[in-house]
C-alpha positions as a printed Julia matrix, in Angstrom:
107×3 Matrix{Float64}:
   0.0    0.0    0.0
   0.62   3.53  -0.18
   0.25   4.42   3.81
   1.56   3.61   7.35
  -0.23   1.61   9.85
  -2.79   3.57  12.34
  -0.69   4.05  15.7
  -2.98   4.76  19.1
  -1.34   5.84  21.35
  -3.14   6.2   25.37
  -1.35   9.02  27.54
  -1.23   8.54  31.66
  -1.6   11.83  33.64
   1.04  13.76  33.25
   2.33  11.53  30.62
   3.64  13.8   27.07
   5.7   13.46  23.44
   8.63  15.17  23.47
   8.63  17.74  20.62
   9.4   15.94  17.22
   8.74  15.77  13.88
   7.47  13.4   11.93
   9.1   13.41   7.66
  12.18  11.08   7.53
  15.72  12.63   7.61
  17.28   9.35   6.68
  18.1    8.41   3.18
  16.69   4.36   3.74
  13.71   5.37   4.97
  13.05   7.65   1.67
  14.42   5.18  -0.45
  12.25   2.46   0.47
   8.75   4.36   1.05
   9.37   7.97   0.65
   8.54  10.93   3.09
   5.87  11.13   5.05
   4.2   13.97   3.55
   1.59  14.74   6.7
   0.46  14.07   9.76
  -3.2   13.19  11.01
  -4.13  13.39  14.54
  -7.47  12.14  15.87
  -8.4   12.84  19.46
 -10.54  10.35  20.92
 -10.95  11.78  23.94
 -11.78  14.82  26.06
  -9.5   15.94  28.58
 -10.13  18.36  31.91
  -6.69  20.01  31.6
  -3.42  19.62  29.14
  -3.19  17.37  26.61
  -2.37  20.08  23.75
  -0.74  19.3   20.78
   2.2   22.43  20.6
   3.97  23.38  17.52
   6.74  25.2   19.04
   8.63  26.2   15.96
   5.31  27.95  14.58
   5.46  31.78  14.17
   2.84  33.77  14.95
   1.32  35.91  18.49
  -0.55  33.58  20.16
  -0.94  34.72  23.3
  -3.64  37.22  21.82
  -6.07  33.84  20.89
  -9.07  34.06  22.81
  -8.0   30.51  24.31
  -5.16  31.51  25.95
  -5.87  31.3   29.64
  -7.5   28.18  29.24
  -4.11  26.28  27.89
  -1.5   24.54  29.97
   2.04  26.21  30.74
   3.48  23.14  27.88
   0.54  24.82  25.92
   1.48  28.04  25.81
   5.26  27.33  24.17
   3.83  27.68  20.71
   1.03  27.39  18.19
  -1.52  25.05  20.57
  -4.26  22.45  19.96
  -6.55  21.34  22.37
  -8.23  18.0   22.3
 -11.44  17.86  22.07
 -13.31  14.52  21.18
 -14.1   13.84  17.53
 -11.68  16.71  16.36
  -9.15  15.49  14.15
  -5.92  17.59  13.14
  -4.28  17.81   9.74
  -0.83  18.99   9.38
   1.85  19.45   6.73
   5.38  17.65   7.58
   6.63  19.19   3.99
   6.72  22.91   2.23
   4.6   22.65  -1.62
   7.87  22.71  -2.87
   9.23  19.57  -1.71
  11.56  20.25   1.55
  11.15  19.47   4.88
   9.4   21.84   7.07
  10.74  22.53  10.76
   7.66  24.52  11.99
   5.65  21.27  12.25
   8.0   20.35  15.1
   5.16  18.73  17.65
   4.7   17.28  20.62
């Protein structure tokens, strides 16, 4: 086929991903299935506090969102989603042009 495998992944409280991105940087891993072109988060669950997805590399003011006070401190290092259940979250790993693209550093 032409994709990866679903992965589900369950967080404990308190539990996080480091910051990292997801296109390949090593030359086997594009030879033998090319980049991973994006990134597809689902949430399946509703959380009382955290649990953000943060781009940290993003650019942009977001401390002027009308959100703001309701994020974690993690949430408020960058650009921030929170989960809510059902939402799903699209996300480019690579510029139109071809090239990697560091701002979709996430965790």
């Amino acid at each position: 086929g032409y994709g990866e495998e679903f992965n589900i992944l369950h967080y404990e409280v308190g539990q996080m991903y480091e910051p990292h991105t997801d296109y390949f940087e090593d030359a086997f891993n594009i030879k033998n299935g090319g980049q991973r072109i994006a990134t597809m988060l689902m949430y399946l669950s509703d959380v009382e506090e955290g649990g953000e997805t943060v781009f940290p590399a993003a650019k942009g003011n977001f401390s002027s969102v009308p959100w703001w006070n309701e994020l974690s401190d993690c949430g408020k290092k960058g650009l921030s989603i929170k989960p809510k259940m059902g939402d799903a979250l699209l996300f480019w790993s690579m510029k139109p042009n071809g090239t990697v693209d560091p701002s979709s550093l996430h965790g």
